[in-house]
Structure formats: structure tokens, C-alpha cells
PyMOL CGO cylinders between C-alpha atoms (Angstrom):
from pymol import cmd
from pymol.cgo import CYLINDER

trace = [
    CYLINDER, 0.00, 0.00, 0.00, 1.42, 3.32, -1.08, 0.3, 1, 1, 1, 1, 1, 1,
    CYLINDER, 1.42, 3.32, -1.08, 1.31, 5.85, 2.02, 0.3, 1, 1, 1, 1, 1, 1,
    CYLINDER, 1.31, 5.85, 2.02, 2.98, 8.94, 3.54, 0.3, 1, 1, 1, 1, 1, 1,
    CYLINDER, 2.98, 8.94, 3.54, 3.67, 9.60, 6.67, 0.3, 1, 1, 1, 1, 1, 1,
    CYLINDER, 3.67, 9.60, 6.67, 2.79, 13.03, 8.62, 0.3, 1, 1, 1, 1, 1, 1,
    CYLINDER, 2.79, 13.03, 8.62, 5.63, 14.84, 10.32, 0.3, 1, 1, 1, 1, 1, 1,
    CYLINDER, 5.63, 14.84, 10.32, 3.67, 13.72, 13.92, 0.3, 1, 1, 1, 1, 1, 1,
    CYLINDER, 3.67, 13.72, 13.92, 3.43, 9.78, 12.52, 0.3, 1, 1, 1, 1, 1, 1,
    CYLINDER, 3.43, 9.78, 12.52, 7.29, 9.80, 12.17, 0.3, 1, 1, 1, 1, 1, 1,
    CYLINDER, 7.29, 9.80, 12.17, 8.46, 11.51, 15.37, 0.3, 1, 1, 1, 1, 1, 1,
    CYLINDER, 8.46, 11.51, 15.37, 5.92, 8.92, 16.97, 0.3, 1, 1, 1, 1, 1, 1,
    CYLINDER, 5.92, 8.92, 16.97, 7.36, 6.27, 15.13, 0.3, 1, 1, 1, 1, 1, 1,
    CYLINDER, 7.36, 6.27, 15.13, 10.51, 7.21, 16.48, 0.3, 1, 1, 1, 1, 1, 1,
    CYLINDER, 10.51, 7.21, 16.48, 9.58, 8.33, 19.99, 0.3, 1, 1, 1, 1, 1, 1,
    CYLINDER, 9.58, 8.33, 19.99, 7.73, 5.09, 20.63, 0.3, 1, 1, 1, 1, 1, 1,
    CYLINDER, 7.73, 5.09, 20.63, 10.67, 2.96, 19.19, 0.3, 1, 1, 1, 1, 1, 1,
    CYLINDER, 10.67, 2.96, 19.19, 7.77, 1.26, 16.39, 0.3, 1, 1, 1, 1, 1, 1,
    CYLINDER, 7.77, 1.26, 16.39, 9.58, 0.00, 13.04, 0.3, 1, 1, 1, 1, 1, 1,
    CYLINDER, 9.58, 0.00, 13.04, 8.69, 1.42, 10.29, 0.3, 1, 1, 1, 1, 1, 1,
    CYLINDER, 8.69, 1.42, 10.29, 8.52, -2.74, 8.72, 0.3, 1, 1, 1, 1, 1, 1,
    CYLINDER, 8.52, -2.74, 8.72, 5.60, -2.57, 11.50, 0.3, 1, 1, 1, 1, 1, 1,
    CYLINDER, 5.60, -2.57, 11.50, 3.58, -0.26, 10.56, 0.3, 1, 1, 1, 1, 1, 1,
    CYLINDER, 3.58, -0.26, 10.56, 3.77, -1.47, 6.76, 0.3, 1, 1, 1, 1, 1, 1,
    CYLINDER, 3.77, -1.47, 6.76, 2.80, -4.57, 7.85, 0.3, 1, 1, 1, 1, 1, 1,
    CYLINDER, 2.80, -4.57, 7.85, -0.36, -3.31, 9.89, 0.3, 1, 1, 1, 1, 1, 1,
    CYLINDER, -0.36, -3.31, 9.89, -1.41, -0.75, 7.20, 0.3, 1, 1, 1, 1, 1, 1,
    CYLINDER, -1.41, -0.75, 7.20, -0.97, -3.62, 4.14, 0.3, 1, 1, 1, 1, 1, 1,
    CYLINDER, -0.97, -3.62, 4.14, -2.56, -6.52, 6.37, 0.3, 1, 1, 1, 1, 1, 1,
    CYLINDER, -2.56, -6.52, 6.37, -4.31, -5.40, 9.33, 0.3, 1, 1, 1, 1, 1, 1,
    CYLINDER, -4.31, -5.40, 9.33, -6.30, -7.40, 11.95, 0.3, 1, 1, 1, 1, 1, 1,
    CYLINDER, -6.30, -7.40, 11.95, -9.06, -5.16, 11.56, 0.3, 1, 1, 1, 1, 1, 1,
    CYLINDER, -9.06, -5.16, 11.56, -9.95, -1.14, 10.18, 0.3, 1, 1, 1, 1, 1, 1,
    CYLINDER, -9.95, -1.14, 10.18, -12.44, 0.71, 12.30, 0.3, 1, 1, 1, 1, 1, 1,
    CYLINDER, -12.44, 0.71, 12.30, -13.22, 4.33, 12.13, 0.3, 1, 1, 1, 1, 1, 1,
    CYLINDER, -13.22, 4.33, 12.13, -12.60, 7.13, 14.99, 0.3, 1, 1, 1, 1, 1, 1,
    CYLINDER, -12.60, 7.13, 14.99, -12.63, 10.59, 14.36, 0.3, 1, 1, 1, 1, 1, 1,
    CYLINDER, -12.63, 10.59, 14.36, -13.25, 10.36, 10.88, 0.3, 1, 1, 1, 1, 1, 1,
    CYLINDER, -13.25, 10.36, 10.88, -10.36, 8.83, 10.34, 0.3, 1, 1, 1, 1, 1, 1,
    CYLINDER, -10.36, 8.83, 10.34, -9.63, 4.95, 9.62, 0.3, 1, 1, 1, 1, 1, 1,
    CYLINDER, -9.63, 4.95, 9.62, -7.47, 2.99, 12.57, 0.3, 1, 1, 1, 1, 1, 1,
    CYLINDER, -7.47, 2.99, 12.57, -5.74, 0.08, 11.12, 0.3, 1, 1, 1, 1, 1, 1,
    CYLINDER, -5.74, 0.08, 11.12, -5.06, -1.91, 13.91, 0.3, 1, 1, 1, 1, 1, 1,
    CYLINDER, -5.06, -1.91, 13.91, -3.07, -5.64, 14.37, 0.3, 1, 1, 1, 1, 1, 1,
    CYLINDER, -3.07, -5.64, 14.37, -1.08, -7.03, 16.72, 0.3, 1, 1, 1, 1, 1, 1,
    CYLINDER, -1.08, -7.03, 16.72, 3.06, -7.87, 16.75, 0.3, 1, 1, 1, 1, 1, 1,
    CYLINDER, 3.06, -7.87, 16.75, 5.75, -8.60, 19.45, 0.3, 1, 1, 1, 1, 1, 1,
    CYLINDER, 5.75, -8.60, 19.45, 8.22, -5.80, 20.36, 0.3, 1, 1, 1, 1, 1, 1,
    CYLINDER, 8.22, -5.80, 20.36, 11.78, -7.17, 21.11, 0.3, 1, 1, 1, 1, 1, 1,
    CYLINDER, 11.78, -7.17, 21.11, 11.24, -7.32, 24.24, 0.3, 1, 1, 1, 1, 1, 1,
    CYLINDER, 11.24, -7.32, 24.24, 9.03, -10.27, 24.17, 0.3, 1, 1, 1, 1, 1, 1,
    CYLINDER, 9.03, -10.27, 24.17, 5.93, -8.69, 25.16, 0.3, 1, 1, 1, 1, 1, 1,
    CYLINDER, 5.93, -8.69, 25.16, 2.67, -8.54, 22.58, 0.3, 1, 1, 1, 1, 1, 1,
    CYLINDER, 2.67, -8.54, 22.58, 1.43, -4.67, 21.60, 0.3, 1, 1, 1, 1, 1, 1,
    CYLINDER, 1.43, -4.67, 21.60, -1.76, -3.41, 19.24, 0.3, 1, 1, 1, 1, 1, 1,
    CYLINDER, -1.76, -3.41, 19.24, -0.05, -0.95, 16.80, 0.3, 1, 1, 1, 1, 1, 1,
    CYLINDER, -0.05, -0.95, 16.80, -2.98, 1.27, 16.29, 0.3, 1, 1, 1, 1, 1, 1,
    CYLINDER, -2.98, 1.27, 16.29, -2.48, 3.20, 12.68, 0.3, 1, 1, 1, 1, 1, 1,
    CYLINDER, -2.48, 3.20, 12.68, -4.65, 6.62, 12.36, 0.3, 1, 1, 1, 1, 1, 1,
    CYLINDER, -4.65, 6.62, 12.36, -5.27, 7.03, 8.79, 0.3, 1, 1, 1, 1, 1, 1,
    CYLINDER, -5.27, 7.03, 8.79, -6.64, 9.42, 6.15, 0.3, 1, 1, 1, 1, 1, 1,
    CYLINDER, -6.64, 9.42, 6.15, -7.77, 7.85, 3.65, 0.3, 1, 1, 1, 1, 1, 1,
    CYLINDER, -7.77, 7.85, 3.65, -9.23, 10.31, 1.06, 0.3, 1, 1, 1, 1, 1, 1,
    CYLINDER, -9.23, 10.31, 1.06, -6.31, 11.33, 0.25, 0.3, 1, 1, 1, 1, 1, 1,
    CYLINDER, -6.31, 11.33, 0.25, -4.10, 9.75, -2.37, 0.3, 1, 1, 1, 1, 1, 1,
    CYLINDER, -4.10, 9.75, -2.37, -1.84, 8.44, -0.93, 0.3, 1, 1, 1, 1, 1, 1,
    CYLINDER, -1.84, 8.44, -0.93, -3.17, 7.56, 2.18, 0.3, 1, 1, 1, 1, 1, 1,
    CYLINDER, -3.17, 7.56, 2.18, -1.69, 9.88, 5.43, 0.3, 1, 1, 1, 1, 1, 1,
    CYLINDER, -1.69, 9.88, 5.43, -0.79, 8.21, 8.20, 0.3, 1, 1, 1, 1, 1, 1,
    CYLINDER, -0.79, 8.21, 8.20, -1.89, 11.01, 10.76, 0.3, 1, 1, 1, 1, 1, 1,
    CYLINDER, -1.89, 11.01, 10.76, -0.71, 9.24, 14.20, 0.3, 1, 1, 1, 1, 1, 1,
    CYLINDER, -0.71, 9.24, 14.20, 0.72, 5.90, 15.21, 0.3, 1, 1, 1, 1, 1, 1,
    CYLINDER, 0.72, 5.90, 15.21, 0.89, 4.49, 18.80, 0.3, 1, 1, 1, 1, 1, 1,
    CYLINDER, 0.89, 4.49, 18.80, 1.50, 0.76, 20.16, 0.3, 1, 1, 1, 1, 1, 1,
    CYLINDER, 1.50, 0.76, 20.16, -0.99, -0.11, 23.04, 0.3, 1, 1, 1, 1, 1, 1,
    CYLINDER, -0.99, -0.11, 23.04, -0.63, -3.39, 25.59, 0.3, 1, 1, 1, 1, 1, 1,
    CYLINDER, -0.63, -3.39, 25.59, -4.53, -3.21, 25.74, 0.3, 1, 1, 1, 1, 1, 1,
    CYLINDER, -4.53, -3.21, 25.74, -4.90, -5.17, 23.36, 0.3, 1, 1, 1, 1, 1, 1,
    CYLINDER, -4.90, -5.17, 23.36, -8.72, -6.24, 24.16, 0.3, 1, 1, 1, 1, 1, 1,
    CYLINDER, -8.72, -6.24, 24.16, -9.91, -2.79, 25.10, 0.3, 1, 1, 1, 1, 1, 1,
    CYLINDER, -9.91, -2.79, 25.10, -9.15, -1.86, 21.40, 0.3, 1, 1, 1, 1, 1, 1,
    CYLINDER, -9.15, -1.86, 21.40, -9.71, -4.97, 19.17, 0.3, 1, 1, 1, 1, 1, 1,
    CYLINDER, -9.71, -4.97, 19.17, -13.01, -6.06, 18.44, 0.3, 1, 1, 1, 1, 1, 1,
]
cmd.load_cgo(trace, "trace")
């Protein structure tokens, strides 16, 4: 999936120590899409290196072309957030 990233997405990429491989993976095969804000969340789960199981949650424009990842966080809540 062809995407760009806003200016917040990568310094929360970076901030929150998420690979970029990550969120690729999420955005081009995601667990499920649901919509907040007007905005798409692609959401699926992966293991961090150390061991433990996060949600990436993806926050997504998506009538824009390309897509625009708006925000990107990793949760350890998982069941709050997947349905």
C-alpha cells in the first residue's frame, strides 16, 4: 500500500521505538480497520523485542491519495481496542 507519513506519525514512530517494517505490515494486512474521528485505525497485533505482545494502532486518512498516516501508537490493551 502506497502511504505517507505526517511529520507527527514519524516523530511517533521514532519516539515510541515502532519499526517502520511494523507499521507497513499493519497498514498492508491489518487485523481489523475501524473508524474514529473520521479517520480509519488500522489496527493488528506484533511482538516488540522485548518479548511482550502490543496493538499498533495506525490513524489514517484515507481520502487522500496516498493515504496519510496522521498518528501511530503501540498499546498493551490489546482487548480494550480490538473487536
Amino acid at each position: 500500500m502506497d502511504f505517507q507519513l505526517s511529520i507527527h506519525a514519524q516523530e511517533e514512530l521514532v519516539e515510541r521505538d515502532i519499526p517502520l517494517q511494523i507499521l507497513e505490515l499493519v497498514l498492508n494486512q491489518p487485523e481489523q480497520v475501524v473508524e474514529e474521528d473520521n479517520l480509519k485505525v488500522y489496527q493488528g497485533r506484533f511482538e516488540a523485542t522485548n518479548g511482550k505482545t502490543y496493538l499498533l494502532r495506525a490513524y489514517v486518512n484515507d481520502r487522500v491519495n496516498p493515504i496519510r498516516v496522521v498518528t501511530v501508537y503501540k498499546n498493551s490493551k490489546i482487548n480494550k481496542y480490538l473487536r
